[in-house]
C-alpha positions as CSV (number, residue, x, y, z in Angstrom):
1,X,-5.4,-27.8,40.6
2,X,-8.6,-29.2,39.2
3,X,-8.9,-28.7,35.1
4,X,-11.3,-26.1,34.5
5,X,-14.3,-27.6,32.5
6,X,-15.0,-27.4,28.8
7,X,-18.5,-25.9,29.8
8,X,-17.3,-23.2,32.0
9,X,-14.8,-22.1,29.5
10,X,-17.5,-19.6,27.1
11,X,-19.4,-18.5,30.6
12,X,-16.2,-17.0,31.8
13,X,-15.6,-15.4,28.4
14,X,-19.4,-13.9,28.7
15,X,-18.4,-13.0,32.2
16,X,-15.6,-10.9,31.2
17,X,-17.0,-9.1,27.9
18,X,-19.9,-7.9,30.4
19,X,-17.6,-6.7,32.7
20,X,-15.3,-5.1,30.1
21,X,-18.7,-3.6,28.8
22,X,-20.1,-2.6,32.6
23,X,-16.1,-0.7,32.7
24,X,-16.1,1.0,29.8
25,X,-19.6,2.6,30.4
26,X,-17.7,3.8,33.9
27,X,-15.3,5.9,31.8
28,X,-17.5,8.7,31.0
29,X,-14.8,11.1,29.7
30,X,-12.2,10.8,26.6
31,X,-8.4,11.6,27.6
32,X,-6.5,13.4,24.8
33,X,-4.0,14.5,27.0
34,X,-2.6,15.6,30.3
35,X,-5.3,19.2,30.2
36,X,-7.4,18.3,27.9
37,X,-10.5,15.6,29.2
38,X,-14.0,15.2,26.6
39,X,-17.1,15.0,28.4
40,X,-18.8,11.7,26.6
41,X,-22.2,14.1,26.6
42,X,-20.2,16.3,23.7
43,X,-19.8,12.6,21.8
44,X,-22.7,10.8,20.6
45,X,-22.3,7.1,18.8
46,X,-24.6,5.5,16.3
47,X,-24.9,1.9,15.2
48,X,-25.2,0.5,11.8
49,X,-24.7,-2.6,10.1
50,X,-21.0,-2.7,8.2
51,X,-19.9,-3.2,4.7
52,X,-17.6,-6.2,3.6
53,X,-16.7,-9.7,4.4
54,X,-18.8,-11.4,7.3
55,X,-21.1,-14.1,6.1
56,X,-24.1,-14.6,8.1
57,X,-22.7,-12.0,10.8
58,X,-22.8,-9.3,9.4
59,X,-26.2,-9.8,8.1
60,X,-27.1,-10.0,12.2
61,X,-25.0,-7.8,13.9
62,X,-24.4,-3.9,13.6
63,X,-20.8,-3.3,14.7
64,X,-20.2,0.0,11.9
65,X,-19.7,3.1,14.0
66,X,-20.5,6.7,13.7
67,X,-19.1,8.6,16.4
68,X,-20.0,12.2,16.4
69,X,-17.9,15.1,18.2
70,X,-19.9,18.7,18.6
71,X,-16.8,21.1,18.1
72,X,-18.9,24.1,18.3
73,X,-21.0,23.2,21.5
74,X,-17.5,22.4,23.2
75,X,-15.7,24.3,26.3
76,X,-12.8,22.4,26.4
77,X,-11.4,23.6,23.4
78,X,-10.4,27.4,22.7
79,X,-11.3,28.9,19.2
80,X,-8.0,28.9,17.9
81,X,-8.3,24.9,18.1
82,X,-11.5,24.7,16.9
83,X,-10.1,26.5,13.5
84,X,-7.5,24.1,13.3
85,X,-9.7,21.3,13.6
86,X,-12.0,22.5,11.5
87,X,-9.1,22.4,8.9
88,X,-7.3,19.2,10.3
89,X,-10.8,17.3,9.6
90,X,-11.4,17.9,5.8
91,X,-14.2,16.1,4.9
92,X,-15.1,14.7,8.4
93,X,-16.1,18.0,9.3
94,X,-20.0,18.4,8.8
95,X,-22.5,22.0,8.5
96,X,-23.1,22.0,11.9
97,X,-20.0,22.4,13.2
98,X,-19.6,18.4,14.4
99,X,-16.5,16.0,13.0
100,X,-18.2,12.6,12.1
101,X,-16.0,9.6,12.1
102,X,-16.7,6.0,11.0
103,X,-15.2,2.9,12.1
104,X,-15.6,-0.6,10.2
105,X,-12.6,-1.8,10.5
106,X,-13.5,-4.9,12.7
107,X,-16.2,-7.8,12.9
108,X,-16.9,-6.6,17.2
109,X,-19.0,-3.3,17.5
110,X,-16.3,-2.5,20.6
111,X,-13.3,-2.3,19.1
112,X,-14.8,-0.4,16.4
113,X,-15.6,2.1,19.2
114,X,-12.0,2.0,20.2
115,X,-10.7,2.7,16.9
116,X,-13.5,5.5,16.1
117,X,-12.2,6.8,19.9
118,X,-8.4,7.0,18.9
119,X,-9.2,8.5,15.3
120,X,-11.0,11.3,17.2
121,X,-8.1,11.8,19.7
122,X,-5.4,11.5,16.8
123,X,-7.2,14.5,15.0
124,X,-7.6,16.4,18.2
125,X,-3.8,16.3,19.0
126,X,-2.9,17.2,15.6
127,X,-5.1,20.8,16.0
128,X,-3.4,21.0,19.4
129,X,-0.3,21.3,17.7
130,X,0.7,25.1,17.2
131,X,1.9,25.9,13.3
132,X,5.8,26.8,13.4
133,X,5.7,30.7,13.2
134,X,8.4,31.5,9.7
135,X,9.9,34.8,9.6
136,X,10.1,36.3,6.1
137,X,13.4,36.7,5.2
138,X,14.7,38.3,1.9
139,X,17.9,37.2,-0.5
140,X,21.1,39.6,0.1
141,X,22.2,41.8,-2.8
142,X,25.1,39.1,-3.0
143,X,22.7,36.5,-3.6
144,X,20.7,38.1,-5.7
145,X,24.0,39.1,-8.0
146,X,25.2,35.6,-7.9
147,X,21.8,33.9,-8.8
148,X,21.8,36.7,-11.9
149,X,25.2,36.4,-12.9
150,X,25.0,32.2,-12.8
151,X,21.4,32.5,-15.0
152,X,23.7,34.7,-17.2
153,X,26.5,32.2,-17.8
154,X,23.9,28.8,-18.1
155,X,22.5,31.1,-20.9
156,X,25.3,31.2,-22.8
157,X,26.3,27.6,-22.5
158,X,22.6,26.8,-24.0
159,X,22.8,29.5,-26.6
160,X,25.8,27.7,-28.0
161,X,24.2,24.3,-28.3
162,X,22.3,26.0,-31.1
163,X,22.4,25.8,-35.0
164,X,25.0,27.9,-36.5
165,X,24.2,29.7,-39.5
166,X,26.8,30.1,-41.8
C-alpha cells in the first residue's frame, strides 16, 4: 500500500465531519426509549457564543447551545409525565411550559448538541420513572409501650446526672 499523503490527510477529515453533519440532519427524531420517540419539530436549538477558555476561538465560533423542548405542545408524553417533568426540571423549566437546556461544555458546537441531546433524554427518563407508592402504616400498641417505657427509663438516667441538693 502507497502512504497516504500529508495533504490528503485534513480533506478526508472535512470529508467525514460533513458527512457526520449530512447524518445527523437524517435523524430527525430523539430516542428516549424503546416507546417513547421526540419529533425534532417539538425541539428547537439556538447558537451562541460560549463562556470560558478558548483564545481566539471562541471569539469566532458559536458552539454554546440552547436546546429547547415544548412539553406542553407535546403528544408523546401523557400528563402525568409532564407533571413530573415539570418537577424533575427545577429551574430548567420556563413560563411557557418548555424545559431550556444549555450546553458549553466543549470547544465543537456538535458535541455540545450531543451533550444538550443526552441531558434532555436523562431528565425525560427520570419523569418516566413512576414514584414508589408507600402504604401508611401505624406503630403497634407494643411499640408504642416500648418507645414510652424506654423515654421513661433514659429520663431517669439523665435526671440523676443532675446537682444534688443537700
Amino acid at each position: 500500500m502507497a502512504p497516504i499523503h500529508e495533504a490528503r490527510v485534513p480533506k478526508i477529515k472535512y470529508i467525514v465531519l460533513v458527512f457526520f453533519l449530512w447524518f445527523d440532519r437524517l435523524n430527525t427524531m430523539i430516542k428516549i426509549n424503546n416507546e417513547i420517540q421526540l419529533d425534532e419539530s417539538e425541539v428547537s436549538e439556538s447558537f451562541t457564543r460560549s463562556s470560558g477558555p478558548g483564545g481566539q476561538h471562541i471569539n469566532k465560533v458559536s458552539t454554546k447551545v440552547e436546546l429547547r423542548f415544548q412539553v406542553e405542545n407535546s403528544t408523546k408524553l401523557s400528563n402525568t409525565v409532564k407533571e413530573r417533568l415539570r418537577k424533575v426540571a427545577g429551574r430548567k423549566w420556563s413560563n411557557d411550559g418548555e424545559i431550556i437546556i444549555t450546553a458549553e461544555k466543549y470547544r465543537s458546537q456538535l458535541m455540545n448538541r450531543n451533550l444538550a441531546k443526552e441531558k434532555l433524554i436523562n431528565i425525560i427518563l427520570q419523569a418516566l420513572e413512576r414514584p414508589a407508592y408507600r402504604l401508611k402504616t401505624r406503630p403497634s400498641k407494643t411499640v408504642k409501650m416500648r418507645r414510652k417505657n424506654e423515654k421513661v427509663k433514659r429520663s431517669g438516667v439523665k435526671s440523676l446526672r443532675g446537682r444534688i441538693d443537700i
